[in-house]
C-alpha positions in Angstrom: 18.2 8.1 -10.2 18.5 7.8 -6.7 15.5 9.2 -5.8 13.5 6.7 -8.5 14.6 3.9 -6.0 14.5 5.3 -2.7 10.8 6.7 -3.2 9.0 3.1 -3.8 10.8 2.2 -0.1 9.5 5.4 1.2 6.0 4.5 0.0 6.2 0.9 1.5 7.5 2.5 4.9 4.4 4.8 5.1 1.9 2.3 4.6 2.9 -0.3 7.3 3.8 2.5 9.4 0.2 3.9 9.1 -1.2 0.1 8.9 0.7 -0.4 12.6 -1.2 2.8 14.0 -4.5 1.3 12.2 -5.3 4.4 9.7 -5.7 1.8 6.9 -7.5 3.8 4.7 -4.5 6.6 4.6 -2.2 3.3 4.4 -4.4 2.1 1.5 -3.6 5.3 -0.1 -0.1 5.4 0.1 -0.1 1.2 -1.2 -2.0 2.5 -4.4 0.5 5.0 -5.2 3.0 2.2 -5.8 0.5 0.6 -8.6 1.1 4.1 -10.5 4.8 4.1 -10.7 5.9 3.2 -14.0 9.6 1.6 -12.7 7.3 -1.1 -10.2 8.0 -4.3 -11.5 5.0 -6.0 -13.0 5.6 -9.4 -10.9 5.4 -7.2 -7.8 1.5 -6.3 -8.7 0.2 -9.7 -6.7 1.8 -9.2 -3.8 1.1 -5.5 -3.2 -2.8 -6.8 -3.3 -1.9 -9.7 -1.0 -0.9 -6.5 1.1 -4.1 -4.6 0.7 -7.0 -7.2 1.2 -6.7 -7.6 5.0 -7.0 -3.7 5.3 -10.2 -3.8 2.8 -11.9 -6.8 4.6 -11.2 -4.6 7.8 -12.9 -1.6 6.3 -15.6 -3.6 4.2 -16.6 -5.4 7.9 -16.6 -1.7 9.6 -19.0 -0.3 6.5 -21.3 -3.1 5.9 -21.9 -4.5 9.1 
């Protein structure tokens, strides 16, 4: 039981730990893994994108330009 909580925090500690040291690709990763866990609350869908489209326009810019 414990574990089913703690791991979503883990997840969320990764990816702005790996967005700070600008691997957003791996931080992109470990932000999608949260989208698969069936206890995530569906309300918490928006802002996990919110999250992830500053890292995709970084690597969209990088790719196509």
């Amino acid at each position: 039981m414990i574990g089913t909580l703690i791991a979503p925090l883990a997840v969320l500690f990764n990816f702005f730990a790996l967005e700070r040291k600008g691997n957003g690709s791996a931080a992109l990763q470990h932000l999608s893994k949260l989208f698969h866990l069936s206890s995530m609350p569906r309300e918490y869908i928006p802002l996990l994108t919110a999250e992830m489209l500053p890292i995709l326009d970084r690597i969209f810019l990088i790719l196509f330009c």
